[in-house]
Each structure stands twice: as C-alpha cells, then as structure tokens.
Wavefront OBJ file of the C-alpha trace (Angstrom):
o trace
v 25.155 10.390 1.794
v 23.156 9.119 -1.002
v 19.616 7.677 0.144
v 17.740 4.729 -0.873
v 15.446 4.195 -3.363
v 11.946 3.381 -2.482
v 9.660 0.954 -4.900
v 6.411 1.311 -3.654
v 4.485 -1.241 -5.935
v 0.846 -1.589 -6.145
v -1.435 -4.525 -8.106
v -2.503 -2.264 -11.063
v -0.402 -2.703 -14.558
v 3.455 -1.940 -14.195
v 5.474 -1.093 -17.043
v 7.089 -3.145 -19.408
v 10.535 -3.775 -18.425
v 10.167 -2.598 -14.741
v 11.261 -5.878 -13.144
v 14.677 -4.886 -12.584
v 14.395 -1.537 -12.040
v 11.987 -2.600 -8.925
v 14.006 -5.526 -7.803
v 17.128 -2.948 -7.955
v 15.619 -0.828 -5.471
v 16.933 -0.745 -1.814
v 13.333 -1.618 -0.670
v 10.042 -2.593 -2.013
v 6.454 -3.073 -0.602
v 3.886 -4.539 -2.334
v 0.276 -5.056 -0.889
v -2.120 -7.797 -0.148
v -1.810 -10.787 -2.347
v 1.363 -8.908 -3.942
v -0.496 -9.911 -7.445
v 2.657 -7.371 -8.910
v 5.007 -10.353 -8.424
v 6.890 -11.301 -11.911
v 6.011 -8.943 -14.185
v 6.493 -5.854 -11.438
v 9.832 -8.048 -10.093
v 10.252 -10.492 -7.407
v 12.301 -8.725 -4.440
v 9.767 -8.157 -1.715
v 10.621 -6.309 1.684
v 7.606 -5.415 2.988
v 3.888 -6.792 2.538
v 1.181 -4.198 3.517
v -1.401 -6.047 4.216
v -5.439 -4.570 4.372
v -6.156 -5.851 7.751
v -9.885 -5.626 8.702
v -13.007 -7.134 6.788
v -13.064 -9.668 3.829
v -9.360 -8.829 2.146
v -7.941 -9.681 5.987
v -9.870 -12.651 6.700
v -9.540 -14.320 2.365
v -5.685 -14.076 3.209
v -5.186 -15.546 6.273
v -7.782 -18.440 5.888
v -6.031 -21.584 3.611
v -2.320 -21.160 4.143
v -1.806 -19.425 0.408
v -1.010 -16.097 1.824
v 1.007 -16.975 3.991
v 3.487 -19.411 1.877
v 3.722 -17.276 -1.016
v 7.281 -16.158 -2.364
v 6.301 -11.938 -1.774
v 5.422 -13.360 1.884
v 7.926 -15.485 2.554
v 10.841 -13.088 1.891
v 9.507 -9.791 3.146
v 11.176 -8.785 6.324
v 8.291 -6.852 7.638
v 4.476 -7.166 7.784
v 2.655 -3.913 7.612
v -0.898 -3.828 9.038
v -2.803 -0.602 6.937
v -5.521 0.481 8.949
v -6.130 1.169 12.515
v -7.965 -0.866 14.122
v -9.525 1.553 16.941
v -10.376 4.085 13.634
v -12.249 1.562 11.586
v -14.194 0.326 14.802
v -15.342 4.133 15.499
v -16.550 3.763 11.581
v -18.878 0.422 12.611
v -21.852 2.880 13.411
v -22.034 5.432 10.869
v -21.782 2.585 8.433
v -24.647 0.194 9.537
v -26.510 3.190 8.624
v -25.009 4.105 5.178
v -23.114 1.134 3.918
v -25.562 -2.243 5.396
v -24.145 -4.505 3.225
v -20.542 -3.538 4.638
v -21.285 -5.144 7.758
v -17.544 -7.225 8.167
v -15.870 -4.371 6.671
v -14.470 -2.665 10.151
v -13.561 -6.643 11.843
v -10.279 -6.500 12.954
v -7.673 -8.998 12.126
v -4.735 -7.034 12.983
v -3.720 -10.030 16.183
v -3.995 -12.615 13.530
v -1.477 -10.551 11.308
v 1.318 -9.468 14.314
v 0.726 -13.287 15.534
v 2.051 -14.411 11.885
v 4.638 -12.070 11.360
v 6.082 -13.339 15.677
v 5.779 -16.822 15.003
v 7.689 -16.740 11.365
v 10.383 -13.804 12.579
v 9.228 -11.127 11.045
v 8.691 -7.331 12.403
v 5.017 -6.299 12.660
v 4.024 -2.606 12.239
v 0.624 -0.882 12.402
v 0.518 2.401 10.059
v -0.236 5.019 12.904
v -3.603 6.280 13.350
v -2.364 9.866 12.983
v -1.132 8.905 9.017
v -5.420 7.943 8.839
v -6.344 11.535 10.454
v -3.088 13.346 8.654
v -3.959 11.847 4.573
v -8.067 12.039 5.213
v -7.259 15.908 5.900
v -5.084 16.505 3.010
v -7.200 14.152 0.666
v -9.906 17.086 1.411
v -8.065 19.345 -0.973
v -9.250 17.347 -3.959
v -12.707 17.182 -3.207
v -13.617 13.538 -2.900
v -17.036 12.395 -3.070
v -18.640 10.573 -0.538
v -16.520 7.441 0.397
v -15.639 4.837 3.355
v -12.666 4.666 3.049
v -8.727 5.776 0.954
v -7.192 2.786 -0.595
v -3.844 0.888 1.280
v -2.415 2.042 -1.356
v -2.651 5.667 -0.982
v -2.227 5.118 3.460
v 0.943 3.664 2.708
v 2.140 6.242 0.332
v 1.248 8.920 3.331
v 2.868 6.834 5.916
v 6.186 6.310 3.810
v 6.322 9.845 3.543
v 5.677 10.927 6.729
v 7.162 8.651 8.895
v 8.986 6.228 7.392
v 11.427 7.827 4.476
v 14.249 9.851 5.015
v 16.256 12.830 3.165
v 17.674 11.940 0.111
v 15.409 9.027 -0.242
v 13.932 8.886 -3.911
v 10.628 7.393 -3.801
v 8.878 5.289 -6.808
v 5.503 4.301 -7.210
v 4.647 1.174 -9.550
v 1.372 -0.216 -10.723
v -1.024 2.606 -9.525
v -3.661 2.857 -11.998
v -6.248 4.461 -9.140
v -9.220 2.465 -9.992
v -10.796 -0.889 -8.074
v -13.258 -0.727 -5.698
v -15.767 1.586 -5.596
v -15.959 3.228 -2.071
v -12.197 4.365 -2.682
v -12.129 7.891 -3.848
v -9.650 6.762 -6.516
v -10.627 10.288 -8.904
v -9.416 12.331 -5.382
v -6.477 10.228 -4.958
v -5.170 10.399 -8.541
v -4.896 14.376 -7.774
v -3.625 13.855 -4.410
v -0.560 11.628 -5.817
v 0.220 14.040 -8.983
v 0.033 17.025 -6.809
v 3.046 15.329 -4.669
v 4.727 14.544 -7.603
v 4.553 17.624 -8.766
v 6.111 18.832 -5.850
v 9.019 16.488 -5.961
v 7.917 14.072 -2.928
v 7.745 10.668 -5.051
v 7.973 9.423 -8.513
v 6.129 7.659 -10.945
v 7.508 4.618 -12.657
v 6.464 5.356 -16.109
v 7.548 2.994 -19.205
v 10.151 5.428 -20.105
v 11.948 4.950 -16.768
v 11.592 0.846 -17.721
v 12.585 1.839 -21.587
v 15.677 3.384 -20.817
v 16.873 0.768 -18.009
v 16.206 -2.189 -20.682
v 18.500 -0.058 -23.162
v 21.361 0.094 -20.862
v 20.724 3.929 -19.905
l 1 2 3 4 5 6 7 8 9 10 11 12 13 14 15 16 17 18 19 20 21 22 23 24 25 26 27 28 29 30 31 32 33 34 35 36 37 38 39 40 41 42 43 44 45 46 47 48 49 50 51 52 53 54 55 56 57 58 59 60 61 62 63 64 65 66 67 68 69 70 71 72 73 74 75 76 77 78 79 80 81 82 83 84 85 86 87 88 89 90 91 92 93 94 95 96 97 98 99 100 101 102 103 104 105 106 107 108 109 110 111 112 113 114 115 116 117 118 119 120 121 122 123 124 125 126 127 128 129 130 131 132 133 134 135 136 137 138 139 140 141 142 143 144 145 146 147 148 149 150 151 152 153 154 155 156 157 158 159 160 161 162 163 164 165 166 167 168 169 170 171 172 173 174 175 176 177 178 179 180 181 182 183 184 185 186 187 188 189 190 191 192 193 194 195 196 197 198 199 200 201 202 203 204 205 206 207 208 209 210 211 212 213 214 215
C-alpha cells in the first residue's frame, strides 16, 4: 500500500513553483500565522501553532488568526510545546533570560477551547517528542539556547509518532534562521543528517522545476 505524502511547510522562502506540488500532498501543516500561504500553496490540514509566550497570545488576541483561510480549513490544531516542560523552564530563565519573562505563559486552554468550539481536533505534541529531539539535537553540539524551533518539534513528532511506513515526508520553507535563542546552526545538521538517512525530504527548486515541466 502506497503511503501518503507529507508537506511539512515552514514560513522561510519555498521554491518557485512549489504551490502545487504542496497543495498535491495528502497532508500539509504549516505553523503559526501560516505566512507560507500562496506562494508555498493554499491546502492547509494542520496549523501548529507556538502556544506559550508572545507568538500564543499576538494570535489569539484580534480575531485575525483565527479567520484566516490556513485556519479556517485545517482539520486539526496542533499545540507545539508542553505546557508542564516550559513551566519547569520559568526558573532557570528568570535567571538567564530576564527579559523572557512571558516566554513559558501557557495558552494551550485558549488554543483546545478554539479548535472545540469551531470542530476541530486539538493535539498537544507529547512531552516525550521535547525530551526525545533535545537528546538527539545533542549530537550537533548546539550552543547555549532556550529553546528548538516548532519547526524542528514538529518535524520530531511527525516522525516519531505521527507518520507511518511508506509515508514520504517533505519539508518546505526551512531556511533555519529567525530568532536567536533557536539553535538554528544545530538544527540545520540535525535535519540533513535525517535526510541523509532517508527519514524526510527536502523540497528543493528542482523538485518544483520538474513538476512545472510536466515531469
């Protein structure tokens, strides 16, 4: 039985021509404010959403978030982190990181509240994908940091617990770079070693290339 193919699409640049590659896929997540909508595709399935500190709170204040075309179709809202993880960080970082005060509030009611009242399925990624990926990040030798991107939690959690045999996984619009308490140097490695290893691809602009030729 053939599997499904995965679009995993972040907000970084996606190739040229990708649209309908992505929107071809069996399923797509996109994060956040899904800022990859149009030129990364429309089809949404699931929104991973960063739900503690400022990112949580700037998307469910106003309304935009939550009427938004990605948000409106996805099936499934994704919470990233877990909430009992980032409150056991509150400590450590009052010391370390002051001005990082909001970053371990917890909005992840406010997020499975949405996703009941509008019909959608809720999910929080597992703590054990946190403790699983900051143990295998290790590898690459990170320097000091607070915390991985969504990005790179979801990509553990989709592989771990989520995908199947057979399944071919694609990653979009990772360019590994953004805020600077992600260890985005570590996680480029961490990312290239699995697809060096077969676990996931990237969507390069050849893949888009050849699709917009007919190949």
């Amino acid at each position: 039985m053939t599997g499904r193919t995965i679009m995993i699409v972040g907000n970084g640049d996606v190739p040229e021509g990708a649209a309908a590659m992505i929107d071809a896929a069996d399923l797509v997540v996109r994060f956040n404010d899904c800022r990859s909508v149009g030129r990364g595709g429309m089809k949404t399935d699931i929104v991973a959403a960063c739900n503690t500190g400022r990112p949580a709170l700037s998307m469910l204040g106003g309304g935009r978030w939550k009427t938004s075309e990605a948000v409106r179709q996805a099936r499934e809202i994704w919470s990233v982190r877990s909430g009992a993880r980032f409150a056991a960080m509150r400590a450590d970082l009052a010391k370390t990181h002051p001005d990082l005060d909001d970053f371990c509030d917890d909005y992840t009611i406010s997020f499975e509240s949405f996703a009941r009242a509008t019909g959608r399925r809720h999910r929080v990624v597992p703590v054990e994908t946190h403790e699983r990926l900051e143990h295998d990040l290790a590898r690459f030798e990170p320097p000091p940091y607070v915390a991985p991107s969504s990005g790179l939690v979801v990509i553990a959690d989709i592989l771990s617990a989520f995908a199947s045999g057979g399944d071919d996984i694609l990653l979009a619009g990772f360019g590994h770079s953004g805020w600077e308490w992600h260890p985005f140097a570590a996680e480029r490695r961490y990312v290239d070693a699995l697809a060096a290893e077969g676990r996931l691809r990237r969507l390069h602009q050849s893949h888009s290339s050849d699709l917009s030729q007919g190949a």
